[in-house]
N, CA and C atoms of all chains as a GROMACS GRO file, in nm:
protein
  579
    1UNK      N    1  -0.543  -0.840  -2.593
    1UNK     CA    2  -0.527  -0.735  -2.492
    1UNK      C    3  -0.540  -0.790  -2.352
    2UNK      N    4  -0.594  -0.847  -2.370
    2UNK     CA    5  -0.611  -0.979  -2.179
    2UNK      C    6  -0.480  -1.014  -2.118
    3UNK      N    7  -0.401  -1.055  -2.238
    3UNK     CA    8  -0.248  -1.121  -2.215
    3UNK      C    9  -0.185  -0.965  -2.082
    4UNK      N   10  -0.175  -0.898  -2.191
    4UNK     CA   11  -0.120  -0.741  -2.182
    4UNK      C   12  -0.162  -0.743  -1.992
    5UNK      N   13  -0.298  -0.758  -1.917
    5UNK     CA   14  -0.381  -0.700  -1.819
    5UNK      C   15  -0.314  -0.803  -1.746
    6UNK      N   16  -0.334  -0.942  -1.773
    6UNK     CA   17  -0.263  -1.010  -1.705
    6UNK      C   18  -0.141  -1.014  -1.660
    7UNK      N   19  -0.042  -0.941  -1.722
    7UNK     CA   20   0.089  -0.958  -1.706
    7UNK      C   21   0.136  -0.831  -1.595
    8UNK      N   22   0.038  -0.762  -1.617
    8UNK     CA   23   0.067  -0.614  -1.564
    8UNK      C   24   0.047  -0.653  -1.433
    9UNK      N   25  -0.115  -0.699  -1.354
    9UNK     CA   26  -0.165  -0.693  -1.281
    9UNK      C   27  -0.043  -0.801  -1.197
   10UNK      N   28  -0.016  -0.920  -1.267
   10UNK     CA   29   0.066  -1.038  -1.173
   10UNK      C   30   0.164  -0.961  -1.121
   11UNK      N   31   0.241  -0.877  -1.206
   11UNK     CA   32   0.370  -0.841  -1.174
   11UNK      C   33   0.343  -0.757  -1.083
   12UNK      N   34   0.213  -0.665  -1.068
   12UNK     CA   35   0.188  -0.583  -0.925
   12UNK      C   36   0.171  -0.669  -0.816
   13UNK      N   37   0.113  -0.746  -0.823
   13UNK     CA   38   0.080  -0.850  -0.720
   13UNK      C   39   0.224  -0.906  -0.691
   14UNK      N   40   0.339  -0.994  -0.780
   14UNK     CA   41   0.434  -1.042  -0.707
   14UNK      C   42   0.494  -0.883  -0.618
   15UNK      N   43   0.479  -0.767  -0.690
   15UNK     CA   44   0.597  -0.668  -0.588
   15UNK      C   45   0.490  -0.601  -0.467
   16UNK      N   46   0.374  -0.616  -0.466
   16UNK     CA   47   0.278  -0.615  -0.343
   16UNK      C   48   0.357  -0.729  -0.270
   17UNK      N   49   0.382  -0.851  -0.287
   17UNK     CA   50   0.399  -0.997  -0.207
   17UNK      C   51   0.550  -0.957  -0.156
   18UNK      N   52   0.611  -0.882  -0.217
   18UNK     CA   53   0.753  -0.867  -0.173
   18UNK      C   54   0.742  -0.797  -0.085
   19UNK      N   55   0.682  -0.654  -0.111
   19UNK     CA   56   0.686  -0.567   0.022
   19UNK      C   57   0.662  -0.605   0.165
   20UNK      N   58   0.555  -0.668   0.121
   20UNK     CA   59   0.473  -0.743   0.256
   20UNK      C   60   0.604  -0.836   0.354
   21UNK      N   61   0.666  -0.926   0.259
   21UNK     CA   62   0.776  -0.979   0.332
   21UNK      C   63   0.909  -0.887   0.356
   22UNK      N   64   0.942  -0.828   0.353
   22UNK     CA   65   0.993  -0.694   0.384
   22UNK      C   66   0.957  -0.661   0.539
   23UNK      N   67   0.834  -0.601   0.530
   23UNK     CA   68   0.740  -0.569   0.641
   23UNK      C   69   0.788  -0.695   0.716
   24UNK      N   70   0.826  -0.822   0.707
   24UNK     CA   71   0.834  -0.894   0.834
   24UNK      C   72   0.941  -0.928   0.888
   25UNK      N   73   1.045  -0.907   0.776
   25UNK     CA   74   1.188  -0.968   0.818
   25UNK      C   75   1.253  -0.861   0.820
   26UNK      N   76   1.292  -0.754   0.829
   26UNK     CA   77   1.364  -0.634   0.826
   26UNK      C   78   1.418  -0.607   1.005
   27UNK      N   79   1.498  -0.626   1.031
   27UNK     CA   80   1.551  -0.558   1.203
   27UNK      C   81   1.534  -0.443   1.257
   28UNK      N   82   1.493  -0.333   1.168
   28UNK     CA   83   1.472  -0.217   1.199
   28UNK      C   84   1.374  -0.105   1.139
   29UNK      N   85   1.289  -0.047   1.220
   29UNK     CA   86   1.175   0.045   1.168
   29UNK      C   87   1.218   0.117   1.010
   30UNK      N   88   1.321   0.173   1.051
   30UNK     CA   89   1.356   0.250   0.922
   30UNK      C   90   1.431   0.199   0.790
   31UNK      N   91   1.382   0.078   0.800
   31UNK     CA   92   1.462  -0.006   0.676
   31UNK      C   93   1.289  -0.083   0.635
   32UNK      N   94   1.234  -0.122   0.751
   32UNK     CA   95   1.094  -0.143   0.716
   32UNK      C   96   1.024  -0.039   0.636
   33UNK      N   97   1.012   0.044   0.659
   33UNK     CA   98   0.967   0.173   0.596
   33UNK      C   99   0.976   0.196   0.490
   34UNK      N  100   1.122   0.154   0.457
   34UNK     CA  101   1.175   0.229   0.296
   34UNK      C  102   1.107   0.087   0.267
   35UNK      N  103   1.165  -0.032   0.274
   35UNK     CA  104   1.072  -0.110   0.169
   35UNK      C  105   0.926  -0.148   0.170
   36UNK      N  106   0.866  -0.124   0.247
   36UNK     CA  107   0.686  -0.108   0.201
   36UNK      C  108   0.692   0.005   0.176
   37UNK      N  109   0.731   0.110   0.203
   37UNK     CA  110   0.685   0.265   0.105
   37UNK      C  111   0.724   0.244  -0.032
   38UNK      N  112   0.799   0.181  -0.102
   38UNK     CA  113   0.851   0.187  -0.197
   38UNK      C  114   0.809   0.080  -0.318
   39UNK      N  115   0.795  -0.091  -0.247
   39UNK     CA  116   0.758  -0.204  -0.318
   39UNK      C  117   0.616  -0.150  -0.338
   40UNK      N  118   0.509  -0.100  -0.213
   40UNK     CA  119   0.375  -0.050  -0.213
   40UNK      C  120   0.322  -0.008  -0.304
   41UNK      N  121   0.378   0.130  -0.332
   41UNK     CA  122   0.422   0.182  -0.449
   41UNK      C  123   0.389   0.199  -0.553
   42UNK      N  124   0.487   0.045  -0.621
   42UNK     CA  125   0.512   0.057  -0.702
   42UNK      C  126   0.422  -0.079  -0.747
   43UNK      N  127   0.404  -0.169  -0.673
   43UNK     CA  128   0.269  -0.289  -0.701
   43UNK      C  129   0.185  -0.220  -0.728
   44UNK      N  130   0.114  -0.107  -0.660
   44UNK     CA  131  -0.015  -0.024  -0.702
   44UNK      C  132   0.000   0.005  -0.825
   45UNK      N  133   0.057   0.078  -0.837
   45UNK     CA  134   0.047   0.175  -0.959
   45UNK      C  135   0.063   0.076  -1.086
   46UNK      N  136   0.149  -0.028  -1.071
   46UNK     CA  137   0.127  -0.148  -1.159
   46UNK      C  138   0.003  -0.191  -1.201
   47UNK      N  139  -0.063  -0.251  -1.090
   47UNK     CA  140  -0.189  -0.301  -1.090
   47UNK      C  141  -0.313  -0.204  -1.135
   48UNK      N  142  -0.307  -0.106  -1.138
   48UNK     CA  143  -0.404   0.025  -1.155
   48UNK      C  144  -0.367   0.031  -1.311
   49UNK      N  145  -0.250   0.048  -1.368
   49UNK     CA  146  -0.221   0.050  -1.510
   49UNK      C  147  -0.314  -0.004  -1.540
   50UNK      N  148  -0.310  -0.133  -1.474
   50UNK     CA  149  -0.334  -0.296  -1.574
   50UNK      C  150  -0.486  -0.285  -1.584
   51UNK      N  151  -0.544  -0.204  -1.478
   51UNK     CA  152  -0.701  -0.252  -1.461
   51UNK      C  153  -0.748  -0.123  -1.553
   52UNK      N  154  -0.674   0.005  -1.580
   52UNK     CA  155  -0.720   0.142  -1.680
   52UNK      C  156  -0.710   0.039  -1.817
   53UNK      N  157  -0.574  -0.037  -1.854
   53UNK     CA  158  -0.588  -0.069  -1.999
   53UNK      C  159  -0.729  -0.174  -2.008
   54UNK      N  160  -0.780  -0.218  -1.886
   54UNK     CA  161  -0.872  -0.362  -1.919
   54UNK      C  162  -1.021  -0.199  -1.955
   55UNK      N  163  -0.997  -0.130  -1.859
   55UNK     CA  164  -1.172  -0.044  -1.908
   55UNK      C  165  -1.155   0.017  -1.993
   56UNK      N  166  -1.034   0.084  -2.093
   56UNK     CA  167  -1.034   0.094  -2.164
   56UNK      C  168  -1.036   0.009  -2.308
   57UNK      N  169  -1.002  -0.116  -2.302
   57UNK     CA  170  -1.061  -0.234  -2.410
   57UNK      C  171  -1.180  -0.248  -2.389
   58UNK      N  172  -1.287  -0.209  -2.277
   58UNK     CA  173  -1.404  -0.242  -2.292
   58UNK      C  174  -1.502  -0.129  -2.327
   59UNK      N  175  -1.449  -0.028  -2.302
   59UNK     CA  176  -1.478   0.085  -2.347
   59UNK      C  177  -1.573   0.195  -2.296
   60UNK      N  178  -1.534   0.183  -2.129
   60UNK     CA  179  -1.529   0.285  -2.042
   60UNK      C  180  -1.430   0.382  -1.990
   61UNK      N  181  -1.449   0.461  -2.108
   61UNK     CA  182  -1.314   0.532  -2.085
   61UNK      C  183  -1.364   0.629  -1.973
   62UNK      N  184  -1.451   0.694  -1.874
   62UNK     CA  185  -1.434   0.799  -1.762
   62UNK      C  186  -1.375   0.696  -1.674
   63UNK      N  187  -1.384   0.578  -1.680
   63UNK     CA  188  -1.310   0.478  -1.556
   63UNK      C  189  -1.206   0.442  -1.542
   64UNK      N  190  -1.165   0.457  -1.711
   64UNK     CA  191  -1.003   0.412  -1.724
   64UNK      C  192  -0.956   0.589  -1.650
   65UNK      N  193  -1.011   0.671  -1.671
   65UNK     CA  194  -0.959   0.804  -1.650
   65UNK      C  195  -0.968   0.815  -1.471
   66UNK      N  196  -1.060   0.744  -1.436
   66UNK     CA  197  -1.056   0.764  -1.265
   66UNK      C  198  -0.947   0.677  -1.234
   67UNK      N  199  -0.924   0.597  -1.280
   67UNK     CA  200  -0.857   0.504  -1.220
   67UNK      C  201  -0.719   0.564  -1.213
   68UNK      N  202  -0.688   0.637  -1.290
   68UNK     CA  203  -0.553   0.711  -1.354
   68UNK      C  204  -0.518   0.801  -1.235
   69UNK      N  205  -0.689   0.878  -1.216
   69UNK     CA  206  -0.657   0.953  -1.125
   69UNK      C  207  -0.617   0.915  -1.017
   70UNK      N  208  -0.650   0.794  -0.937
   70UNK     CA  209  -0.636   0.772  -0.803
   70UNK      C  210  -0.487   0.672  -0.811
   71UNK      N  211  -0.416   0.640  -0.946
   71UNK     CA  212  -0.304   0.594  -0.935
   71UNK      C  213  -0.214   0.721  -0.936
   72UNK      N  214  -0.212   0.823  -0.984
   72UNK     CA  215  -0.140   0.927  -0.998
   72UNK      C  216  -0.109   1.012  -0.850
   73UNK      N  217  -0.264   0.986  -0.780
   73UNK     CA  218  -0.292   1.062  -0.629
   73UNK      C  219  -0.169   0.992  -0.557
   74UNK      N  220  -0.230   0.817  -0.585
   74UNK     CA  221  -0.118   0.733  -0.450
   74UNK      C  222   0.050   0.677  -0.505
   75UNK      N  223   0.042   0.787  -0.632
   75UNK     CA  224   0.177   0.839  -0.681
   75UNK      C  225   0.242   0.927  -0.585
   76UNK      N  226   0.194   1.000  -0.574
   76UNK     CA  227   0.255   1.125  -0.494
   76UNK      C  228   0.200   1.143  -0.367
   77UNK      N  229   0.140   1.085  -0.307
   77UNK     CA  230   0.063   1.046  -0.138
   77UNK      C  231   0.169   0.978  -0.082
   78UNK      N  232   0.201   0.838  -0.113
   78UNK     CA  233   0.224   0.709  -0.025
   78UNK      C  234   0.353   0.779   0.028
   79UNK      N  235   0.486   0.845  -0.099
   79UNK     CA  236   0.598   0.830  -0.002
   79UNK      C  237   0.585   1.002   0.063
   80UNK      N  238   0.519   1.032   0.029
   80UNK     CA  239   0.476   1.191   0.142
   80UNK      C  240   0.487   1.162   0.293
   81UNK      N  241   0.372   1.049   0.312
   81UNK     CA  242   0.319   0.982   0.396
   81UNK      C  243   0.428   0.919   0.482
   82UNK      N  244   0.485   0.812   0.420
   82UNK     CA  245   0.581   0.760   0.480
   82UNK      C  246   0.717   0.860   0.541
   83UNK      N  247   0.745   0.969   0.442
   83UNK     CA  248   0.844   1.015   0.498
   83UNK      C  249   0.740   1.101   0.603
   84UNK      N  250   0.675   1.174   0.600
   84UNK     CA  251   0.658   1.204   0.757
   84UNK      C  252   0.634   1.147   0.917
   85UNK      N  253   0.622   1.016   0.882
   85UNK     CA  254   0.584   0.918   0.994
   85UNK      C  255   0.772   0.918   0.976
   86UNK      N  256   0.858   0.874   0.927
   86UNK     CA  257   0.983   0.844   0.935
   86UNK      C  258   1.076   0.984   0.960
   87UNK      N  259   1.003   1.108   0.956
   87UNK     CA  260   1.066   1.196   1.006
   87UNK      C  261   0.995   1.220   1.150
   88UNK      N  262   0.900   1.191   1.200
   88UNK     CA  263   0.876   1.203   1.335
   88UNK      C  264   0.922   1.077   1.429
   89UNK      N  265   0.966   0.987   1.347
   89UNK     CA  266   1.029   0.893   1.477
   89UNK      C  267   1.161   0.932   1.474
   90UNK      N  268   1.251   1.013   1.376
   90UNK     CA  269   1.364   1.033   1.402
   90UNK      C  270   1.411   1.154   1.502
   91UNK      N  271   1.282   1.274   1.524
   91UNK     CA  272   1.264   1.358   1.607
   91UNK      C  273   1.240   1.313   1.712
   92UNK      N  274   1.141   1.192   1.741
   92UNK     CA  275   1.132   1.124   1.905
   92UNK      C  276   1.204   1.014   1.928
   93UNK      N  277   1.327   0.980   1.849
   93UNK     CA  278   1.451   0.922   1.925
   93UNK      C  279   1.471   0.824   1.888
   94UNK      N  280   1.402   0.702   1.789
   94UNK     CA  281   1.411   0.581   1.758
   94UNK      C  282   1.561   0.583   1.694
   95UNK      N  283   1.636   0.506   1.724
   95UNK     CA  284   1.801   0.466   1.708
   95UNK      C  285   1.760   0.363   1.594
   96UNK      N  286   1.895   0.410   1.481
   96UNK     CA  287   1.894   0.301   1.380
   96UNK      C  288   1.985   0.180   1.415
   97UNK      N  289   1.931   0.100   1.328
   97UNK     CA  290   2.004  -0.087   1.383
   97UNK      C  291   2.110  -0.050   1.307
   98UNK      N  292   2.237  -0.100   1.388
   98UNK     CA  293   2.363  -0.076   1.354
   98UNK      C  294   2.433  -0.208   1.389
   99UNK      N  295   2.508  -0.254   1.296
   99UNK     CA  296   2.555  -0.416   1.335
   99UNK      C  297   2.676  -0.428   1.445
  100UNK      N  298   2.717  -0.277   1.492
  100UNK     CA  299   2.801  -0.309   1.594
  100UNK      C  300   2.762  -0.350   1.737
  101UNK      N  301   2.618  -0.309   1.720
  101UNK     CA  302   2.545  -0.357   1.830
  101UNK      C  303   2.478  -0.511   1.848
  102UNK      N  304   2.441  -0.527   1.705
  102UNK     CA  305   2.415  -0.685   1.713
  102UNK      C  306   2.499  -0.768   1.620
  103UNK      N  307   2.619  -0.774   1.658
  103UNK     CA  308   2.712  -0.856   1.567
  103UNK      C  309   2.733  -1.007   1.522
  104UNK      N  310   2.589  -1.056   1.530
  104UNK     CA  311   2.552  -1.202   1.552
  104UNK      C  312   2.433  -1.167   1.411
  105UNK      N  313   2.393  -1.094   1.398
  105UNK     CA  314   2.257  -1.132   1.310
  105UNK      C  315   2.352  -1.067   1.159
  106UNK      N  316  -1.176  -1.440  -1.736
  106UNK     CA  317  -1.127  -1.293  -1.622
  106UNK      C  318  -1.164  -1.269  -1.529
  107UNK      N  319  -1.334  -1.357  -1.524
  107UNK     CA  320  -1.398  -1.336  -1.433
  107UNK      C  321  -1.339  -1.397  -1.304
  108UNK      N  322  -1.298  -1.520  -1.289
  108UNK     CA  323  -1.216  -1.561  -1.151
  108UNK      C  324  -1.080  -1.499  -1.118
  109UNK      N  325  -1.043  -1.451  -1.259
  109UNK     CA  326  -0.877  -1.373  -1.224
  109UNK      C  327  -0.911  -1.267  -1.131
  110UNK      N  328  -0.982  -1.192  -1.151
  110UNK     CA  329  -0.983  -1.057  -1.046
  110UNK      C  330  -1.045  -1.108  -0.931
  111UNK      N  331  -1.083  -1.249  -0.880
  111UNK     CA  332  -1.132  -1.293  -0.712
  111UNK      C  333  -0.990  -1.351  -0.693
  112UNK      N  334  -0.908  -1.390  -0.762
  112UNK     CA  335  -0.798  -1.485  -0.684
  112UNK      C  336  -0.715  -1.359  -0.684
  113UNK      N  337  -0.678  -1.296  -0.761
  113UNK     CA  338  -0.598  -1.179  -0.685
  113UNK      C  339  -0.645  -1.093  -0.579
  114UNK      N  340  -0.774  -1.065  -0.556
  114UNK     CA  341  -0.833  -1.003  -0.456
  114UNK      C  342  -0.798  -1.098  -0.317
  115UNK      N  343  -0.800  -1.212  -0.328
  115UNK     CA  344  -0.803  -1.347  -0.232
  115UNK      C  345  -0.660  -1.314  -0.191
  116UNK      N  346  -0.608  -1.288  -0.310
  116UNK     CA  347  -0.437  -1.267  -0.237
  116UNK      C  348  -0.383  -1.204  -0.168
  117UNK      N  349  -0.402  -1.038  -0.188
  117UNK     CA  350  -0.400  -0.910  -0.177
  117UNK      C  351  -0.406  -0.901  -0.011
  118UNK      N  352  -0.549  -0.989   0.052
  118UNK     CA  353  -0.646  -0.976   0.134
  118UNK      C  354  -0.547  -1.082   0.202
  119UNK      N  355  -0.502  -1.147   0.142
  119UNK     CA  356  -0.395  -1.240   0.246
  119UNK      C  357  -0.313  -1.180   0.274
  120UNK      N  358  -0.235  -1.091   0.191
  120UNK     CA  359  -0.157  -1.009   0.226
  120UNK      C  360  -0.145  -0.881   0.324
  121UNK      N  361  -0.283  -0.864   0.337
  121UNK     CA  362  -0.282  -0.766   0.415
  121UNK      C  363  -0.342  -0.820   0.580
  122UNK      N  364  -0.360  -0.944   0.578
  122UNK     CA  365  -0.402  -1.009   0.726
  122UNK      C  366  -0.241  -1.062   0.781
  123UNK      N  367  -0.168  -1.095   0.640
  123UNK     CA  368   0.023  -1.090   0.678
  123UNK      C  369   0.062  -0.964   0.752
  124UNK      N  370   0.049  -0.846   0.703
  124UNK     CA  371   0.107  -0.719   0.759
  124UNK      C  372   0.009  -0.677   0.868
  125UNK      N  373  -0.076  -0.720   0.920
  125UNK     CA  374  -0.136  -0.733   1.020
  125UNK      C  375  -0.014  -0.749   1.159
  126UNK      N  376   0.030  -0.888   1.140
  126UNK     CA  377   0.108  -0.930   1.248
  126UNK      C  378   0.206  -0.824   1.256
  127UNK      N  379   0.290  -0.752   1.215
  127UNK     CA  380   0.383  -0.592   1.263
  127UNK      C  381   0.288  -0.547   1.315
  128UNK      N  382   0.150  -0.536   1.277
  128UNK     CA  383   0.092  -0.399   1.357
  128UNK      C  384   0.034  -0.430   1.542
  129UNK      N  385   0.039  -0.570   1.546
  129UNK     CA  386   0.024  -0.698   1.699
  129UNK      C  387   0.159  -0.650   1.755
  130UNK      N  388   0.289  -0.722   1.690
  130UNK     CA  389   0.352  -0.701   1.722
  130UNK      C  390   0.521  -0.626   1.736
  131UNK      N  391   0.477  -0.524   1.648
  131UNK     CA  392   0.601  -0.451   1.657
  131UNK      C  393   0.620  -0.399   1.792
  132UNK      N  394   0.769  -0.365   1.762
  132UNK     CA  395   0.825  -0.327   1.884
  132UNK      C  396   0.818  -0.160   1.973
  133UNK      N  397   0.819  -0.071   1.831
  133UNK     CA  398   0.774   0.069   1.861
  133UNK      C  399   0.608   0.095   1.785
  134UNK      N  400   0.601   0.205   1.827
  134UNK     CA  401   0.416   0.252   1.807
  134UNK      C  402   0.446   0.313   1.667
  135UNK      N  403   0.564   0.356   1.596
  135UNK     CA  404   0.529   0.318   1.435
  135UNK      C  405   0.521   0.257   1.381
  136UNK      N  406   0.593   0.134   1.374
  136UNK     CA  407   0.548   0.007   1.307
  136UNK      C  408   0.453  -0.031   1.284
  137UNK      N  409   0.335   0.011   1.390
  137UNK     CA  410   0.170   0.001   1.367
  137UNK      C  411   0.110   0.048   1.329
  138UNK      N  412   0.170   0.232   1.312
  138UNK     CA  413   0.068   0.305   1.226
  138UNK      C  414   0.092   0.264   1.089
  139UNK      N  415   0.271   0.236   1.054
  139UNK     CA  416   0.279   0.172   0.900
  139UNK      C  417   0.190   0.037   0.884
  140UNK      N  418   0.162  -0.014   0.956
  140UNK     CA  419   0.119  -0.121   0.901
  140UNK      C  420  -0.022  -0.089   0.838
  141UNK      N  421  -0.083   0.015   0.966
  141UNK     CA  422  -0.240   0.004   0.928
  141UNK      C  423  -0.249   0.118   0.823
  142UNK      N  424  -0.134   0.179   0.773
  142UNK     CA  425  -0.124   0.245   0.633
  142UNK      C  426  -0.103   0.160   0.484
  143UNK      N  427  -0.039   0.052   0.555
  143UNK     CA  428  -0.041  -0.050   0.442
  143UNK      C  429  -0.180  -0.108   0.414
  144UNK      N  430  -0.239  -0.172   0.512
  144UNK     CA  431  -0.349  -0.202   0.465
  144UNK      C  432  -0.469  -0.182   0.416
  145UNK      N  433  -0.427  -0.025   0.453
  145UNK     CA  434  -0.565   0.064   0.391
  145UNK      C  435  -0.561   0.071   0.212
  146UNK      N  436  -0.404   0.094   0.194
  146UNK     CA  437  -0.317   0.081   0.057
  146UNK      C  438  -0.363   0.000  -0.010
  147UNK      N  439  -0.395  -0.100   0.059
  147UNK     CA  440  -0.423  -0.266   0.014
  147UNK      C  441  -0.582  -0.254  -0.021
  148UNK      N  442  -0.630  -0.207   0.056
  148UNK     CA  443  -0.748  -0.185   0.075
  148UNK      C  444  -0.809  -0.162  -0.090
  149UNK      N  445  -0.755  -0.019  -0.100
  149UNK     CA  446  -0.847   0.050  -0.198
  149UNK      C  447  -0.801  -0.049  -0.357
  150UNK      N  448  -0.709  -0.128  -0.329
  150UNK     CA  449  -0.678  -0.198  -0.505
  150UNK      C  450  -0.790  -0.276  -0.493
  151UNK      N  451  -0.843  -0.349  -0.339
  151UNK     CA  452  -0.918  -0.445  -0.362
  151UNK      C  453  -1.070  -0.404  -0.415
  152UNK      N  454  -1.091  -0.274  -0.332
  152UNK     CA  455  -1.225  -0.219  -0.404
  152UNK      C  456  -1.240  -0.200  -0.571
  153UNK      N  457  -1.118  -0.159  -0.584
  153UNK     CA  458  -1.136  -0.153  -0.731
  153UNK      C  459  -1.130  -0.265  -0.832
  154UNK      N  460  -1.048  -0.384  -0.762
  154UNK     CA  461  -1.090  -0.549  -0.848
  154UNK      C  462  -1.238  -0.576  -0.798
  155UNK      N  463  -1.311  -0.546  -0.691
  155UNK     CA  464  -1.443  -0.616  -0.657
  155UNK      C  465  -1.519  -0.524  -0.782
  156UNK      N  466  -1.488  -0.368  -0.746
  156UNK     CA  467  -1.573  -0.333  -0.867
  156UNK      C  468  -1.580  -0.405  -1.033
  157UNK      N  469  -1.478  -0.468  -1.076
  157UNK     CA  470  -1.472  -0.522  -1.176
  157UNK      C  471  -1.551  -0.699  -1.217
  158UNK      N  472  -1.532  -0.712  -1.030
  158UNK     CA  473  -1.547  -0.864  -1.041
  158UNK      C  474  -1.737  -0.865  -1.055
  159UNK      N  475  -1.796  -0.752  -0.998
  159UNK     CA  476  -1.934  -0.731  -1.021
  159UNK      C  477  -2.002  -0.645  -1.142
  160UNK      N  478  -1.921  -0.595  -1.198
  160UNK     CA  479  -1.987  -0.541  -1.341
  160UNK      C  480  -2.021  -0.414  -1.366
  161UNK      N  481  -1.993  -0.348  -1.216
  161UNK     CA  482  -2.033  -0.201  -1.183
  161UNK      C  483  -1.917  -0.113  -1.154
  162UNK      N  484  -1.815  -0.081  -1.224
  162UNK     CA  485  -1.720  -0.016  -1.164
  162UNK      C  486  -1.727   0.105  -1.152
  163UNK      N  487  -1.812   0.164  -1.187
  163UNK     CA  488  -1.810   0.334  -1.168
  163UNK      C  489  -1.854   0.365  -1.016
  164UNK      N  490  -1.931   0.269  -0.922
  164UNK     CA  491  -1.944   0.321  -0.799
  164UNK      C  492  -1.811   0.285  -0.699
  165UNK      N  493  -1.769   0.138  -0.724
  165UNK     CA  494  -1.650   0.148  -0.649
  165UNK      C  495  -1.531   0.235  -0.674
  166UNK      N  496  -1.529   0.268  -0.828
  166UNK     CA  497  -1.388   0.362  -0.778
  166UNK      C  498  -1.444   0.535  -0.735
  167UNK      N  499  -1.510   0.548  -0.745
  167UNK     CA  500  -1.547   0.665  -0.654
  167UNK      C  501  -1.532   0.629  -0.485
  168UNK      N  502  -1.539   0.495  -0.458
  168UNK     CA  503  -1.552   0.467  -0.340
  168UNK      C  504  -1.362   0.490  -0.260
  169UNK      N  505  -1.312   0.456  -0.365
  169UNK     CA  506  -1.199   0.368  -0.374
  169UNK      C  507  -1.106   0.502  -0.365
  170UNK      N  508  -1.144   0.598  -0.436
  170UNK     CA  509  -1.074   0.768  -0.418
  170UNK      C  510  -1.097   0.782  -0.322
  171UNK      N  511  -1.226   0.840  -0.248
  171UNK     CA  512  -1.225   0.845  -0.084
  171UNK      C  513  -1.150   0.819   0.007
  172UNK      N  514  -1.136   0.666  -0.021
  172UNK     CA  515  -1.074   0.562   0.070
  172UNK      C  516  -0.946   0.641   0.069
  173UNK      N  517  -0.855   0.664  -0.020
  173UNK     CA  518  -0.706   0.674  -0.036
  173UNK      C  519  -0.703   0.820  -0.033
  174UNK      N  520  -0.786   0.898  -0.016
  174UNK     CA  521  -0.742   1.050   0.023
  174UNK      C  522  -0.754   1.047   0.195
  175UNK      N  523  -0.882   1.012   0.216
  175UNK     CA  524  -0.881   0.966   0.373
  175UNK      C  525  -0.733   0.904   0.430
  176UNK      N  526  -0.693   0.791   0.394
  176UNK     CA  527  -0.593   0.739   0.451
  176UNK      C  528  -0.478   0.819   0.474
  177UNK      N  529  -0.450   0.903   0.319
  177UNK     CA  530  -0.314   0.960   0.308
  177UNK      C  531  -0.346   1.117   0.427
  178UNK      N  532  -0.455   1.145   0.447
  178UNK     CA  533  -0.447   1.288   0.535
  178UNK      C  534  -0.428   1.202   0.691
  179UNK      N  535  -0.479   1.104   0.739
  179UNK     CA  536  -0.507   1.052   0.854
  179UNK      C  537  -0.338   1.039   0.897
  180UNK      N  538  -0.283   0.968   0.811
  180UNK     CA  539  -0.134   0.967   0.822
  180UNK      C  540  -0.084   1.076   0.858
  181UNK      N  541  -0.083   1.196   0.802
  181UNK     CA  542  -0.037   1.301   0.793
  181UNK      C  543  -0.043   1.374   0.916
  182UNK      N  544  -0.200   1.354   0.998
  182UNK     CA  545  -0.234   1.401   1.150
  182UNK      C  546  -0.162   1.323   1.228
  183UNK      N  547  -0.152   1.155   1.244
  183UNK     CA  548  -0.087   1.164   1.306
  183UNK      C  549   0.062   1.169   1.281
  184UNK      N  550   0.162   1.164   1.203
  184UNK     CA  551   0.302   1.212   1.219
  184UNK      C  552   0.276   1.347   1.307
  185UNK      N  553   0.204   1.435   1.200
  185UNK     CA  554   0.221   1.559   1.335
  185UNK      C  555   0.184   1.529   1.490
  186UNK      N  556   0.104   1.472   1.517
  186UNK     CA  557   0.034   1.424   1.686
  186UNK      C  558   0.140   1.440   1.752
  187UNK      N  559   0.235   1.311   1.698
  187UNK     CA  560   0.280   1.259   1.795
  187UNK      C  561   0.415   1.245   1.766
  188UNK      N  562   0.428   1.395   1.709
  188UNK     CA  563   0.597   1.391   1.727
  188UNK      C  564   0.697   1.412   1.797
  189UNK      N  565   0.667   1.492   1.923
  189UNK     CA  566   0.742   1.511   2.070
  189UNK      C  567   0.733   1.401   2.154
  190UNK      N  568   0.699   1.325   2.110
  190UNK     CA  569   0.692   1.191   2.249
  190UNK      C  570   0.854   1.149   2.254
  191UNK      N  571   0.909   1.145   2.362
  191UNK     CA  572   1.044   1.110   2.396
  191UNK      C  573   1.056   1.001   2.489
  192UNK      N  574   0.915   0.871   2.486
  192UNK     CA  575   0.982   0.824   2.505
  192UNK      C  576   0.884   0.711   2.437
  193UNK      N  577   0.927   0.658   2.354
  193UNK     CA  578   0.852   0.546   2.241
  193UNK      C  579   0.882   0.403   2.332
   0.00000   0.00000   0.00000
């Protein structure tokens, strides 16, 4: 069952590592956005699996059950979140990157 | 297992001193609130590997819910704040 925790947890961690680079190379706010709201995500909820199946092999199950809970919460939180920060910059004017404007990158 | 859950914590924590630099230097004043939404994100996985890496997990993830209801309402105040500003 270790194999199983391990595999879960890495694979959250490589799509945590992706988002993050996302977050640095992207040209524009609203392309940044979608991919850390989304890689974020979905590394969490990975990694949270992985750590409910490890307390449940050990056999704390109210922990495997919290843990559920607070992956299920930042199930339905993170892209709430994000889309309202991404609907108030589109109300105060931020212009999307459009390549006719930078036709070099 | 016991060092697996510090080197991913080690990572995580690198990762989130990475998404740091958008929140220095982005160019508009969202880029910074996303960032410091990311890291709070980041935040609460790490509480919940420390809880594991010490033997006590029932106090950190109580800690660790807090953390991530806090973050997700704080977000929420400011989108509303500061949504008439016209000129970013």
């Amino acid at each position: 069952m270790n194999i199983v925790v391990i595999v879960l947890v890495s694979t959250g961690l490589f799509f945590l590592g992706i988002g993050t680079l996302g977050l640095l190379r992207f040209p524009d706010f609203y392309s940044r956005a979608h991919a850390t709201g989304k890689c974020d995500t979905l590394g969490m909820l990975l990694t949270l699996i992985g750590l409910t199946i490890y307390a449940w092999s050990l056999g704390w199950w109210l922990v495997g059950v919290k843990i559920m809970i607070i992956a299920l919460f930042i199930l339905l939180a993170n892209p709430t979140a994000i889309h309202a920060l991404t609907r108030a910059a589109f109300l105060a004017g931020v212009k999307p990157w459009t390549k006719k404007e930078n036709p070099k990158q | 297992m016991h060092d697996f859950w510090i080197t991913v914590s080690i990572i995580i924590a690198l990762f989130a001193l990475i998404s740091l630099y958008r929140g220095i230097a982005g160019p508009t004043l969202y880029d910074r609130i996303i960032s410091v939404g990311i890291i709070g994100t980041k935040t609460v996985i790490i509480l919940c590997l420390i809880g594991f890496f010490y033997g006590r997990p029932e106090m950190f993830i109580d800690i660790s819910l807090v953390y991530a209801l806090l973050n997700f309402v704080i977000a929420l105040a400011i989108a509303k704040y500061i949504q008439n500003i016209h000129k970013v």
